[in-house]
N, C-alpha and C positions, 0 to 999 in steps of 0.2 A: 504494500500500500504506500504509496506515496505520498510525500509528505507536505503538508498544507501551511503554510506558515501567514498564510493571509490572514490567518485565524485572529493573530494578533490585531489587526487594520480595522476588526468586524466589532459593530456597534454589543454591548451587554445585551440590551433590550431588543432592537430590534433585527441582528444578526446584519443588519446593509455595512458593507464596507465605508470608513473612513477616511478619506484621504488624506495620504501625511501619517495616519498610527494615530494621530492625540487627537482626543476626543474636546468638546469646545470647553467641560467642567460647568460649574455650576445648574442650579436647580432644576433647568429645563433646557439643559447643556446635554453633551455625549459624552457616553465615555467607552473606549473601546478597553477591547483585552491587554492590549499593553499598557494603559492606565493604570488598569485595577492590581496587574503584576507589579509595575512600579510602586503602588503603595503599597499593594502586600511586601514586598521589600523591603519598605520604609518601614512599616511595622515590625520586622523580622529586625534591622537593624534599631531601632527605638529600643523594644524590651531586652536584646541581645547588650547593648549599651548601658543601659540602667541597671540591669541584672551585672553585669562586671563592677561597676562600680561597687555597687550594696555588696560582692563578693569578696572585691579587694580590700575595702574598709573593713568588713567585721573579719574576713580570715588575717588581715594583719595583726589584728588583735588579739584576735584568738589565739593565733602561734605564737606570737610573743606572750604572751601569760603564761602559754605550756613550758617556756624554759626561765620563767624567772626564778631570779634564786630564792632559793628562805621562803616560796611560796604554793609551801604543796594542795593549798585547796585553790588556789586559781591554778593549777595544774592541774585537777582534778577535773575543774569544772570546763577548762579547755579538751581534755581529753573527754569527758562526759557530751561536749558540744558536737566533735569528731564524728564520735560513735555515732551518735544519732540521727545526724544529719550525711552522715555517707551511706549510712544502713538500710537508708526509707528508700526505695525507689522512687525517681524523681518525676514520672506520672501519679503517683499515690500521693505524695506531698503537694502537687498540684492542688489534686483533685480537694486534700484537707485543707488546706487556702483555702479555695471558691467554695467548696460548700460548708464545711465544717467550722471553723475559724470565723466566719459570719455569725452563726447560730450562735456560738457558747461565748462569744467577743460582739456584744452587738453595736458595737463602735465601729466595727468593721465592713457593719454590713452595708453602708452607703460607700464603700470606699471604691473605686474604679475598677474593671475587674484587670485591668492590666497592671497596674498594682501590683495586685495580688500574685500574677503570675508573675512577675518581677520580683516578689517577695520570697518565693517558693523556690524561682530557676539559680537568686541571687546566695538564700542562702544554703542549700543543696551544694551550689560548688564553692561557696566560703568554705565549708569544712575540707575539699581539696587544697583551696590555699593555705591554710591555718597548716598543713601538713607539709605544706612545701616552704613555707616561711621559718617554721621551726626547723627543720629540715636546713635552711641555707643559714638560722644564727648556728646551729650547731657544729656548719662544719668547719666555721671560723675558728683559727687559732685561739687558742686560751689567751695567749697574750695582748689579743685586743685589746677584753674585757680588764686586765689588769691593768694596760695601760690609761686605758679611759677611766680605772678607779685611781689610778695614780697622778690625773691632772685633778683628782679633786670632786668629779664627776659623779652626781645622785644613779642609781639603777636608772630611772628614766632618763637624765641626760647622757650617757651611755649607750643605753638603746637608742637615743635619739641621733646622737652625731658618730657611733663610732660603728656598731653592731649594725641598726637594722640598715642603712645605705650601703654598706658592703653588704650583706645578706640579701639584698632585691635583686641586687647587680648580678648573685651566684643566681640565684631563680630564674633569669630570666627566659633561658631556654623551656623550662615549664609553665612559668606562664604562658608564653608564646600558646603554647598548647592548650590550659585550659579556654585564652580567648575563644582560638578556634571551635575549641567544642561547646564552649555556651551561645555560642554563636547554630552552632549545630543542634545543641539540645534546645534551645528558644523551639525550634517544631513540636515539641508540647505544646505550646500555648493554644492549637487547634482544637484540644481535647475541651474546651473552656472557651470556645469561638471567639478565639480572638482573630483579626483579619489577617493573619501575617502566611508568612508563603507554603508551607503545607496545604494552608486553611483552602488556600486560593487556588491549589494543582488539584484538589478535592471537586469544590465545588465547580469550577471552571473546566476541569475534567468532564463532570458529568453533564455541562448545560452541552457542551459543546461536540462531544465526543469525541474530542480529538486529544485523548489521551497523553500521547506520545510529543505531539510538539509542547502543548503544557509541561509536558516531563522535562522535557529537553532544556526547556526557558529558566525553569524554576531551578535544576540541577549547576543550570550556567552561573546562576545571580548566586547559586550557594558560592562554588566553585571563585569565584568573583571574588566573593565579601573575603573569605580564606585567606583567598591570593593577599591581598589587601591588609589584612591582620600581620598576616606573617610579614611584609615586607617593613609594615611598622613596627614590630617590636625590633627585626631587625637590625633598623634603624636605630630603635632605643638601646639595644644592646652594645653596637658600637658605637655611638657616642656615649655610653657610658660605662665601658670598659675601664678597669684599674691595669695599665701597661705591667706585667712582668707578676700580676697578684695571681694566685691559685691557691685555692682551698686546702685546706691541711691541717691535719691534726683532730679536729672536733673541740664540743664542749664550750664554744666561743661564749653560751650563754647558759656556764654554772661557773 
């Protein structure tokens, strides 16, 4: 079967091709298939965006409480976060977001539902980070930590200017990675109709039946956003390389 890609050009509603691909927008506007992909998209990269952020904020935190010193119940309580959150599978914790977490939290319950799924994708892979964060203060020499207690420096100022800046720089090749894949796991958010590009190779799939060029479009813009990630962390990574530093030793944060 040959493959039809006009598919894109063709009005939502009333199937007539558009000229040009873009529809005119607005209330009594057009909007063709390449539109509605472009936002589904834009939605895939929104919750995929927010969700990193809410992941890197609290799993920085997390990891650094799992190796402070003299602090074995915020170590406890960092490793009790780990568990829980890497253990649920990240459809099922959706799912307790949107329906659950509204019912028994009813402050929640007018809350947006992308939000919510922002709330669930973001902290799902926080406990990924928290593990790679602890992970990169500990494979720092001992002698950091001693030296940053020897200019005089609080455990938090420590953490702050000596430990966790060399410890992101060792992550970064993992990071690299989780972007990618929360970027890749944001395709839950369909289970909870959010509009983003699963949602859109689904139903545009089936108004259309054109299965396969949908596949193809959707598969591309994932392939795309990837490309994209990786070449920024990249980026970040080499500019912010330490020339001639390599991990060694362990223990950087006891």
């Amino acid at each position: 079967m040959a493959l039809d890609w006009q598919i894109f050009c063709q009005d939502t509603i009333d199937r007539t091709a558009v000229q040009g691909c873009f529809g005119s927008g607005g209330p009594k506007g057009t909007q063709t298939y390449l539109d509605w992909l472009l936002q589904a998209w834009g939605q895939t990269v929104l919750v995929s965006a927010l969700s990193l952020v809410v992941a890197l904020v609290i799993g920085a935190i997390i990891g650094t409480i799992r190796t402070l010193p003299d602090s074995p119940w915020l170590a406890r309580l960092g490793n009790w976060w780990v568990e829980l959150f890497r253990n649920i599978p990240l459809l099922v914790q959706i799912f307790l977001w949107y329906h659950v977490v509204p019912v028994l939290f009813p402050a929640f319950a007018s809350t947006p539902k992308l939000a919510l799924v922002v709330a669930g994708l973001g902290l799902f892979t926080s406990a990924r980070i928290a593990e790679q964060v602890r992970a990169g203060i500990q494979a720092l020499p001992r002698g950091q930590r001693y030296a940053g207690m020897a200019l005089g420096f609080t455990t938090p100022q420590y953490y702050r200017y000596v430990l966790l800046p060399m410890a992101f720089r060792i992550i970064i090749p993992p990071l690299t990675s989780e972007a990618m894949n929360i970027f890749k796991n944001s395709s839950v958010a369909f289970a909870v109709s959010i509009a983003e590009l699963t949602q859109f190779y689904l139903q545009a799939g089936e108004e259309t039946s054109r299965n396969m060029e949908i596949y193809i479009g959707v598969v591309l813009l994932y392939i795309f956003s990837a490309m994209v990630i990786n070449r920024i962390m990249a980026y970040i990574e080499k500019k912010a390389r330490v020339p001639g530093f390599v991990a060694a030793g362990g223990t950087g944060g006891h």
